[in-house]
N, C-alpha and C positions, 0 to 999 in steps of 0.2 A: 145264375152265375154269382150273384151277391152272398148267397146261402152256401157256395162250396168256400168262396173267397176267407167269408166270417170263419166257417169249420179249420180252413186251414192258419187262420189269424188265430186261434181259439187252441190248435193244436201246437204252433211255435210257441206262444205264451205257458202254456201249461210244461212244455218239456225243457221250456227255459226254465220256469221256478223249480223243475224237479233238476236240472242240472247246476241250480243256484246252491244246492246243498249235498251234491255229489262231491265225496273226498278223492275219486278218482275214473278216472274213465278210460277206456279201451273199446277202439275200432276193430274187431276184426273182420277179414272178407269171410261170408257167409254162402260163397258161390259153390252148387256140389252139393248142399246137406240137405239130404232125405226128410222128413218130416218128423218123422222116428229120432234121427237125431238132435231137429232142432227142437224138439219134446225135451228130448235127456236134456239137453241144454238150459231152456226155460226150467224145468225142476231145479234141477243144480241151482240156479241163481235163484229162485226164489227162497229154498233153503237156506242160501248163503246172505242173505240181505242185498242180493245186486240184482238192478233193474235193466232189462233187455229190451231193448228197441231197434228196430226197422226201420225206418223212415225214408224220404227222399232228400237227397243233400245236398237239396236247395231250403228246404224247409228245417233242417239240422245246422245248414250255415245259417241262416238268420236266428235261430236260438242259440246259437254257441256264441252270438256275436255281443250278445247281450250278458253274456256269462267272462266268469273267469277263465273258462278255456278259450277265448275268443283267438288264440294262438294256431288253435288247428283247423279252424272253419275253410281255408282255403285247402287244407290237404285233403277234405275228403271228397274222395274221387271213389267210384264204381261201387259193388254190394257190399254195403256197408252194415256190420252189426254192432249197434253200442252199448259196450257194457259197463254200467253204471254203480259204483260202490254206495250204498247210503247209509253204512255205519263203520265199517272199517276199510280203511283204504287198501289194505290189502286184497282185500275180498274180489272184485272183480280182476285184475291180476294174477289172482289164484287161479280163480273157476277158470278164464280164458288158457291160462298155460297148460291146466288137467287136459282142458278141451281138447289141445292144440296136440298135447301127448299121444290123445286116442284117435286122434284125426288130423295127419300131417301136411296134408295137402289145402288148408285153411291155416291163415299167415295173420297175425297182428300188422296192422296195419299205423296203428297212431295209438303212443299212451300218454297219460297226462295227468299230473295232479293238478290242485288248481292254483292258477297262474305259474306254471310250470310245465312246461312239454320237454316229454321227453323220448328216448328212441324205443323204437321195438324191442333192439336188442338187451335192453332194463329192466322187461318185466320179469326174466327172472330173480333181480336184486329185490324188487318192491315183493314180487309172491313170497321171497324166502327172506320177507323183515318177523320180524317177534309179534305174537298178536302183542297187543297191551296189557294186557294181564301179565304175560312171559315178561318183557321188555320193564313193566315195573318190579317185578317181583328180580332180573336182574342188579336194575338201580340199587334196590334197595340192600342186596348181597354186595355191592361196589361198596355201597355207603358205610355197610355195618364192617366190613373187612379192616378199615386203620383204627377201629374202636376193640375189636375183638385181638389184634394184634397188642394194641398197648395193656386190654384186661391180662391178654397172655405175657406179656413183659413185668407187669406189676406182681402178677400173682407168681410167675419164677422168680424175685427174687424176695421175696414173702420164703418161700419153699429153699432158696437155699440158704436164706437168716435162719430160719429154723435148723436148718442142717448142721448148721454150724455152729450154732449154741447148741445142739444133739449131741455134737462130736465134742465139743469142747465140756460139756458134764460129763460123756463117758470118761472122757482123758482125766477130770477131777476127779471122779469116782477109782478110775485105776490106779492113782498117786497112792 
């Protein structure tokens, strides 16, 4: 009994620290999927940098409870699957909504970033944000836009002093 007790002391500890450095997280019910699919599933996320887990949601509330999501540890109820972002927050968000696309009858259940819960109905806001790449390379078209406007202010009236000393030596030259 002491030996299963430690394994599952051993197991909360371990998927606390790995949920201590998750940018976001998503329950979804996993009740209904063939093996086949929860294959396709597990690839996808490994692909995508998100970490898939199973657990029981006695042993998932006591790691959540130590974490920054400690917000949802009461809501998880029944087959629970959690997917875990570990470098872009977007990333499980994503995979879960594809999932949900090819497979309707499996519901999100709880999403969150951390210290932040939020509704199911969000995760399409959080799938369809900018990776970070997109999102700075945005910024930085914001930022260069009142700079490229004054270069273009300066240099039009650069272009019509010239014009106008142009016109006004034709005019001497016609005299």
């Amino acid at each position: 009994m002491k030996t299963i007790l430690a394994e599952k002391q051993q197991q909360v500890s371990e998927f606390a620290a790995v949920v201590d450095t998750a940018h976001s997280l998503v329950a979804m019910e996993y009740s209904g999927l063939n093996s086949n699919r929860m294959n396709e599933l597990r690839r996808a996320a490994r692909e995508a940098g998100v970490l898939i887990r199973v657990m029981k949601n006695r042993l998932a509330r006591r790691a959540l409870g130590k974490t920054a999501y400690v917000s949802l540890k009461d809501d998880l109820k029944g087959h629970l699957l959690l997917a875990l972002s570990l470098k872009d927050p977007r990333a499980a968000p994503l995979l879960v909504r594809d999932f949900i696309r090819r497979n309707p009858h499996n519901k999100v259940r709880l999403l969150a970033l951390p210290d932040r819960p939020m509704t199911p109905a969000q995760l399409a806001e959080i799938a369809d944000l900018p990776s970070p790449e997109t999102a700075a390379a945005r910024l930085l078209g914001v930022m260069q836009q009142p700079m490229v406007g004054l270069l273009l202010v300066l240099r039009e009236s650069q272009v019509r002093l010239l014009r106008l000393l142009a016109a006004h030596a034709e005019r001497g030259e016609d005299k």
